[in-house]
N, CA, C and O of each residue as an XYZ file, in Angstrom:
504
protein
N     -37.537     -9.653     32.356
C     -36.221     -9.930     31.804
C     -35.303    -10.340     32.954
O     -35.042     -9.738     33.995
N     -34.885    -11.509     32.501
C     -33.985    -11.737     33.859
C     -32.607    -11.540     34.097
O     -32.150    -10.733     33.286
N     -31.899    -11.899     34.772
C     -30.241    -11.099     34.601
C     -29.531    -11.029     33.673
O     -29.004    -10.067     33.115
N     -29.497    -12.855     33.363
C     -28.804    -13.706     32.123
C     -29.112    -12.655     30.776
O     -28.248    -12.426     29.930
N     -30.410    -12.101     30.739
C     -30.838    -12.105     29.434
C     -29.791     -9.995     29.490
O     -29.230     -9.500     28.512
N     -29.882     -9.430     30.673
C     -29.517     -8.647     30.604
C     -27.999     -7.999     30.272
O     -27.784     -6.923     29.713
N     -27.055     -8.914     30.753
C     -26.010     -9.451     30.900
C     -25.677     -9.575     29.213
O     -24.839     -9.009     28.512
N     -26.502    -10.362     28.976
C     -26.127    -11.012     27.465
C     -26.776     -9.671     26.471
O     -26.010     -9.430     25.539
N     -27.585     -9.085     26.486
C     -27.479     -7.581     25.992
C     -26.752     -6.928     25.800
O     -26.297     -6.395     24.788
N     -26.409     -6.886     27.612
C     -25.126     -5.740     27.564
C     -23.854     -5.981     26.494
O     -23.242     -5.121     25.860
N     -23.672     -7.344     26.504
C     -22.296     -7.663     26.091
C     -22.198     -7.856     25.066
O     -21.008     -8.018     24.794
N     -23.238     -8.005     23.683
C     -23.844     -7.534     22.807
C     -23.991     -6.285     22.192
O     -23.735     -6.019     21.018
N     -24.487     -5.418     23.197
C     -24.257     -4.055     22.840
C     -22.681     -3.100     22.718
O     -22.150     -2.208     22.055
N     -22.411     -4.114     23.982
C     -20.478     -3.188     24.083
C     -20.154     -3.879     23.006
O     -19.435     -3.053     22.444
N     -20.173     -4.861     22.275
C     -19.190     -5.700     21.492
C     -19.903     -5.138     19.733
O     -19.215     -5.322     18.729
N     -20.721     -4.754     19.679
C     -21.393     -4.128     18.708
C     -21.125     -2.385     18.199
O     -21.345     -1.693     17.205
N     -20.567     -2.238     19.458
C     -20.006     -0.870     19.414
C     -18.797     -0.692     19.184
O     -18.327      0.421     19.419
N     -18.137     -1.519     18.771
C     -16.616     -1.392     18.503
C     -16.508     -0.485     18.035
O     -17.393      0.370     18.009
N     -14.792     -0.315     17.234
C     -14.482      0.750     16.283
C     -14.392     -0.383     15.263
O     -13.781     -1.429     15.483
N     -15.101     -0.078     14.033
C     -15.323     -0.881     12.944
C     -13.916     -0.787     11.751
O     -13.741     -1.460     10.735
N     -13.072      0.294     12.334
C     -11.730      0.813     11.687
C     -10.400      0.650     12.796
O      -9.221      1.004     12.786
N     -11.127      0.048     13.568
C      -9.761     -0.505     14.880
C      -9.120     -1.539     13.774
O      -9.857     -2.227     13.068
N      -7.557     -1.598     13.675
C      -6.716     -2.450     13.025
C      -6.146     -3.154     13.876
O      -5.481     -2.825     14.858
N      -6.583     -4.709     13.245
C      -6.836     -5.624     14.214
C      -4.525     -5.873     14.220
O      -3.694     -5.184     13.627
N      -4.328     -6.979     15.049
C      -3.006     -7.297     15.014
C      -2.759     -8.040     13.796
O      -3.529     -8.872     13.317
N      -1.158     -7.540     13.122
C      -0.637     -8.284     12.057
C      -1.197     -7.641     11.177
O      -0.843     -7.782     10.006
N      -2.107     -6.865     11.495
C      -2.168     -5.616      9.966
C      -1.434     -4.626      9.752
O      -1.174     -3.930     10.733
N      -0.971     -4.308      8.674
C       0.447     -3.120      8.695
C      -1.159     -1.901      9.060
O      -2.366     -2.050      8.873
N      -0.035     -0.393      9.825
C      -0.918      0.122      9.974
C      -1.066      1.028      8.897
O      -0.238      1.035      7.986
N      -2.154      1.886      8.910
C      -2.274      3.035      7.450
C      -1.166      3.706      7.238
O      -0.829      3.818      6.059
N      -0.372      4.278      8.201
C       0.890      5.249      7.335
C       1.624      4.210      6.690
O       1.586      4.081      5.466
N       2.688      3.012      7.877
C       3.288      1.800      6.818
C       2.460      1.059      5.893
O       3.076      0.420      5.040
N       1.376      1.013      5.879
C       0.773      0.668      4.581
C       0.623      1.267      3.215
O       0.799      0.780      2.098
N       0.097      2.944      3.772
C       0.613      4.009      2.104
C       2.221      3.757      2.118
O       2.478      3.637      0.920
N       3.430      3.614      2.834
C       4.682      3.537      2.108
C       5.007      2.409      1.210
O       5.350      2.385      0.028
N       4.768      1.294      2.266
C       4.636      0.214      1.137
C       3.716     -0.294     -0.418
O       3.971     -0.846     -1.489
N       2.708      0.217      0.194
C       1.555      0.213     -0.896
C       2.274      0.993     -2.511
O       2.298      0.630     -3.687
N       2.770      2.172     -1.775
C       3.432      3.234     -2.620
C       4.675      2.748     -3.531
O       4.939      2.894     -4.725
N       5.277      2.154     -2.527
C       6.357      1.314     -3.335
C       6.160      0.172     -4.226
O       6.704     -0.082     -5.301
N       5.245     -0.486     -3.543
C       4.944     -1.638     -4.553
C       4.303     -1.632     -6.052
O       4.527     -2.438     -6.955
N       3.221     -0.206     -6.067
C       2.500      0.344     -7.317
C       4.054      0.848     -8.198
O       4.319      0.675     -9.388
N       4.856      1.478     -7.173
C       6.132      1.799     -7.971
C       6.667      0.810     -8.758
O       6.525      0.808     -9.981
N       7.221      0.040     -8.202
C       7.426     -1.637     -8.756
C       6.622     -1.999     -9.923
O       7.053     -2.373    -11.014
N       5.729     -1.886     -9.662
C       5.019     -2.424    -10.637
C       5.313     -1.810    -12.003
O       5.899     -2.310    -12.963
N       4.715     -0.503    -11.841
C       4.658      0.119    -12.898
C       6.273      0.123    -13.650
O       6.391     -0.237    -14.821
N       7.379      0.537    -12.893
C       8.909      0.136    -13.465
C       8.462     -1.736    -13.914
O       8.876     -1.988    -15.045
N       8.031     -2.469    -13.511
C       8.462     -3.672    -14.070
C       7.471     -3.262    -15.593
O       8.273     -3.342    -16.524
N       6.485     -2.984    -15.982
C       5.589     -2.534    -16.598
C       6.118     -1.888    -17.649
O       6.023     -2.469    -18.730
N       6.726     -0.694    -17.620
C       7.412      0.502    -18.634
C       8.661      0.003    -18.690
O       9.026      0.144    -19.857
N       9.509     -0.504    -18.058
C      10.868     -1.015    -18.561
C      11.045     -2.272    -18.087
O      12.130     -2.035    -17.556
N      10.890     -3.223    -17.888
C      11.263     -4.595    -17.715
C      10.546     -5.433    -18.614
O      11.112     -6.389    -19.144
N       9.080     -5.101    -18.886
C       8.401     -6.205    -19.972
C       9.222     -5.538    -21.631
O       8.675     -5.825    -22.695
N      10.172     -4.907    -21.623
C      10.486     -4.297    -23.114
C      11.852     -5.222    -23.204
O      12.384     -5.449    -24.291
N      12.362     -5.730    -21.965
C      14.092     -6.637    -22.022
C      13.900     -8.127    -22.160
O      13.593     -8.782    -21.164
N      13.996     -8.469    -22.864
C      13.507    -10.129    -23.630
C      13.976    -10.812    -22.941
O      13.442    -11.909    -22.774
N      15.363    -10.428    -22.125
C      16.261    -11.263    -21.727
C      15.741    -11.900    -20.172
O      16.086    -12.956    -19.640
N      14.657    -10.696    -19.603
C      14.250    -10.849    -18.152
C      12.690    -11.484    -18.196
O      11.937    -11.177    -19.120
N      12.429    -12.052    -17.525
C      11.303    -12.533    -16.774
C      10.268    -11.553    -16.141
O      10.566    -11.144    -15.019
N       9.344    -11.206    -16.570
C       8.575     -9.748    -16.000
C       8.043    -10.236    -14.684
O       8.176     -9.406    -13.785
N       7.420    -11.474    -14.303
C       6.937    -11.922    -12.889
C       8.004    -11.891    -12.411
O       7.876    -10.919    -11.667
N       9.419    -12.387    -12.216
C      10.241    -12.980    -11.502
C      10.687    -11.564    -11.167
O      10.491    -11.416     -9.961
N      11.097    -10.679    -11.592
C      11.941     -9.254    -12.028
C      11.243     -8.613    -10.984
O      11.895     -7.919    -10.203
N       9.798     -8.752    -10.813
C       8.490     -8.208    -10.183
C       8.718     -8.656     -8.902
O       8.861     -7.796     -8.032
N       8.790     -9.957     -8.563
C       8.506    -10.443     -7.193
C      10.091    -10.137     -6.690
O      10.230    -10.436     -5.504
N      11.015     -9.739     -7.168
C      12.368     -9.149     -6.755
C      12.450     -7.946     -6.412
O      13.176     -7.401     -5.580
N      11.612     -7.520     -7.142
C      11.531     -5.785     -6.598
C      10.678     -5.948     -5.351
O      11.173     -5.570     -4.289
N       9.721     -6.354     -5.353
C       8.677     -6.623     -4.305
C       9.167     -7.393     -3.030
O       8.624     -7.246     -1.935
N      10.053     -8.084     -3.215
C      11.213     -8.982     -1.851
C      11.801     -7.268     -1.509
O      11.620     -6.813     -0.379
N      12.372     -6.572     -2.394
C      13.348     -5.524     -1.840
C      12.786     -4.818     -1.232
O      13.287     -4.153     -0.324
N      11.576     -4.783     -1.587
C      10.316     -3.528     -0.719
C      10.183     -3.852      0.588
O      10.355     -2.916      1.368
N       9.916     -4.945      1.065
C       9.169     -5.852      2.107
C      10.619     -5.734      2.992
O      10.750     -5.601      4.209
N      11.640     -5.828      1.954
C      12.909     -6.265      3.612
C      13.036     -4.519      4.062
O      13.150     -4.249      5.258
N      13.011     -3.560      3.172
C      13.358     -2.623      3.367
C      12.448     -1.760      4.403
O      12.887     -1.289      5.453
N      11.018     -1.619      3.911
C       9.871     -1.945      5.324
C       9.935     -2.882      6.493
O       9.116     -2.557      7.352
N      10.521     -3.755      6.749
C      10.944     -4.771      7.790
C       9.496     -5.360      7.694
O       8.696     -5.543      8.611
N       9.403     -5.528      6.798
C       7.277     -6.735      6.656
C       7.599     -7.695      5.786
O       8.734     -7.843      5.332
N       6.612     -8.399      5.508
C       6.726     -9.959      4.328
C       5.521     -9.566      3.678
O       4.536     -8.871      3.930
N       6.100    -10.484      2.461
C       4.884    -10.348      1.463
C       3.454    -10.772      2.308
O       2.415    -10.183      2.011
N       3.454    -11.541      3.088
C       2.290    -12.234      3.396
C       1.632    -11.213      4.314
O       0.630    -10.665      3.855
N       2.016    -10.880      5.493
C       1.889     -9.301      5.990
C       1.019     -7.852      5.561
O       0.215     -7.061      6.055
N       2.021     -8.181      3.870
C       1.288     -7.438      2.864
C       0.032     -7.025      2.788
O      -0.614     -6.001      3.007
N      -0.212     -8.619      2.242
C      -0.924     -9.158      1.207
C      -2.304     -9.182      2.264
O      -3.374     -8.615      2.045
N      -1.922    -10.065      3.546
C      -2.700     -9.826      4.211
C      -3.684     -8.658      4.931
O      -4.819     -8.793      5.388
N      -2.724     -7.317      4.854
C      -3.417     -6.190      5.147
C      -3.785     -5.687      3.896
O      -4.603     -4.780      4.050
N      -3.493     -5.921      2.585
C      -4.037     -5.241      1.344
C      -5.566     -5.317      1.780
O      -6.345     -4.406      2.057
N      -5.831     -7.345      1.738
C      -6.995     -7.515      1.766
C      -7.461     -6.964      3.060
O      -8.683     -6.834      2.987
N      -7.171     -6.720      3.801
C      -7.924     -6.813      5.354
C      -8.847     -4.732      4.857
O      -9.989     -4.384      5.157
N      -7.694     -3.805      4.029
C      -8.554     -2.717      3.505
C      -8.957     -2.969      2.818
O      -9.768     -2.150      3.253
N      -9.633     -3.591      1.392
C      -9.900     -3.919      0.666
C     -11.503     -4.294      1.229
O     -12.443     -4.279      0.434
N     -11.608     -4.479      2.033
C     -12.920     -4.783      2.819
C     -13.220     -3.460      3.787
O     -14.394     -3.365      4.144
N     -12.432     -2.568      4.192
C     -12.809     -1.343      4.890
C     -12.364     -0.307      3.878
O     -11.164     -0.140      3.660
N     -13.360      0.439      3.214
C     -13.412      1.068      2.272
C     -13.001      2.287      2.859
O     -12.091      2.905      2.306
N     -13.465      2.690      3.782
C     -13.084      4.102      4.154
C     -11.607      4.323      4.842
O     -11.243      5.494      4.947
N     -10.729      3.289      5.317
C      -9.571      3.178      5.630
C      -8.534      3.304      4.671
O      -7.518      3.977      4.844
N      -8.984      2.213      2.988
C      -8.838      2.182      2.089
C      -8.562      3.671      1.023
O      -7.687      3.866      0.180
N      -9.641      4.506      1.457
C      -9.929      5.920      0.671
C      -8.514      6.688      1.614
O      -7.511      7.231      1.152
N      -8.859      6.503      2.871
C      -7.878      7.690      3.648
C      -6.274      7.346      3.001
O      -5.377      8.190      2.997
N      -6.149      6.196      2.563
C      -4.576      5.449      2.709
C      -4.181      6.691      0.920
O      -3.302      7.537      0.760
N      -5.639      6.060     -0.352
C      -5.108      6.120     -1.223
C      -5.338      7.980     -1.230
O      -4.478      8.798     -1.556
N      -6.559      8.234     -0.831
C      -5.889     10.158     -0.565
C      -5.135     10.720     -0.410
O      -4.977     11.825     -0.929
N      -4.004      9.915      0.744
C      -2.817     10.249      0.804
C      -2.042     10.174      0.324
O      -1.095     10.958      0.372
N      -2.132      9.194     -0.338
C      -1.000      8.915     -1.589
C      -1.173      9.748     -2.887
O      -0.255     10.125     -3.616
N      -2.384      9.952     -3.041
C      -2.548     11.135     -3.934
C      -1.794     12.754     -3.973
O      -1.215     13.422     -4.830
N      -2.202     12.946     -2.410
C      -1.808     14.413     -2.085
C      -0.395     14.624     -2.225
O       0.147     15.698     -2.489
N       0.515     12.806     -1.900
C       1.495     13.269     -1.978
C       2.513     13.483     -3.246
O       3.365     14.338     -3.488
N       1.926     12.035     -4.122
C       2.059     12.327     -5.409
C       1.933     14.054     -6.184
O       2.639     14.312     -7.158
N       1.110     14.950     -5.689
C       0.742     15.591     -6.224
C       1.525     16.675     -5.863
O       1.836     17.569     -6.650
N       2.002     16.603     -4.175
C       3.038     17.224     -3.597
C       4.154     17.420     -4.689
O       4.394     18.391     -5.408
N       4.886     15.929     -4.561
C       6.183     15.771     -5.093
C       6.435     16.312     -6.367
O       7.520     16.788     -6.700
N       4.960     16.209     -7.418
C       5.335     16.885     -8.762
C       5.368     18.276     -8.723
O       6.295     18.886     -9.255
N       4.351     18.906     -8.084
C       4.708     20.743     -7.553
C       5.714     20.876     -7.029
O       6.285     21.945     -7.245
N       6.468     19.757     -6.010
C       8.072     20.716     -5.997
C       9.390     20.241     -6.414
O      10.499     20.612     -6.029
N       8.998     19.170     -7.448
C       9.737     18.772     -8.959
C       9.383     19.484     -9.764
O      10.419     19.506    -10.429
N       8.332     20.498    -10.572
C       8.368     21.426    -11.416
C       8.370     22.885    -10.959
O       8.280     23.734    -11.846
N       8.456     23.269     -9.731
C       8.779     24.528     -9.110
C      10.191     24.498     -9.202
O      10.770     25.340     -9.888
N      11.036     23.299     -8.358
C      12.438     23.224     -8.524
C      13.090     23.088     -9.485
O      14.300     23.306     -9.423
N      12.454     22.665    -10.726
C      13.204     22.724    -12.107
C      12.954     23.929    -12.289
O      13.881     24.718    -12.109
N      11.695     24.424    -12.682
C      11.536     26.032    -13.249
C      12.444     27.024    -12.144
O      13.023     27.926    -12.748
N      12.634     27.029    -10.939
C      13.610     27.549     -9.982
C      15.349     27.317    -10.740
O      16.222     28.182    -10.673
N      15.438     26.599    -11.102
C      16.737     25.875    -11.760
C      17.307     26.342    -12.640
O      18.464     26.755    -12.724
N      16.134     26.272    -13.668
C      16.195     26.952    -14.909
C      16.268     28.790    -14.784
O      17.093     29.524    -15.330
N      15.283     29.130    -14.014
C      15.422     30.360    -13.930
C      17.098     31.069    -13.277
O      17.482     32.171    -13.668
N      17.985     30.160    -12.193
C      19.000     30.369    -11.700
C      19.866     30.475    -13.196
O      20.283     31.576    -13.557
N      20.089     29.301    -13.992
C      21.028     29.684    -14.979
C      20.669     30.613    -16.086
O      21.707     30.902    -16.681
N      19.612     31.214    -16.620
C      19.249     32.206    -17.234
C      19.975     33.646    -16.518
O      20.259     34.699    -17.089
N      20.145     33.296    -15.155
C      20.251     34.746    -14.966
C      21.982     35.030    -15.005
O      22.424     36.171    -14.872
């Protein structure tokens, strides 16, 4: 085996060893990605349960307005987005960690939205 061929191994092998979950540049990273992600499913679902019921509004247009307000408010662009949606969408396990979290926290927020009401309720009873 001669140098060339060794050389070209090596650099093969280091480059094969990456981190297969390193986020490359111009991808939002996983925490700003569950906020936005979070917001945008929000969006949705409000354009969904109350905007497709108002005759008077446009459900895409209404949609991509809420979705402009998200993006300036994150300091990102739709394209940004869209671009890191897909970029997890292909790394599944980056993908799982983002939407776990969004789970736990969902799940957070309703335990101390129905602790704090039943807390609430229990204050004026007494």
């Amino acid at each position: 085996m001669t140098l060339k061929h060794i050389v070209l191994l090596s650099a093969l092998f280091l480059f094969s060893c990456g981190s297969k979950n390193e986020i490359p540049k111009g991808i939002l990273k996983p925490a700003q990605m569950q906020t936005v992600l979070w917001d945008v499913l929000r969006a949705d679902a409000f354009t969904f349960n109350f905007i497709t019921k108002d005759s008077s509004k446009k459900t895409e247009v209404e949609n991509v307005k809420l979705q402009q307000q998200i993006f300036a408010v994150h300091k990102t662009s739709r394209d940004e987005f869209y671009k890191s949606y897909e970029f997890y969408k292909t790394h599944p396990e980056l993908m799982q960690t983002i939407l776990d979290s969004m789970i736990n926290k969902a799940t957070r927020d309703k335990f101390i939205n129905t602790k704090g009401k039943q807390f609430r309720d229990t204050l004026k009873t007494e």
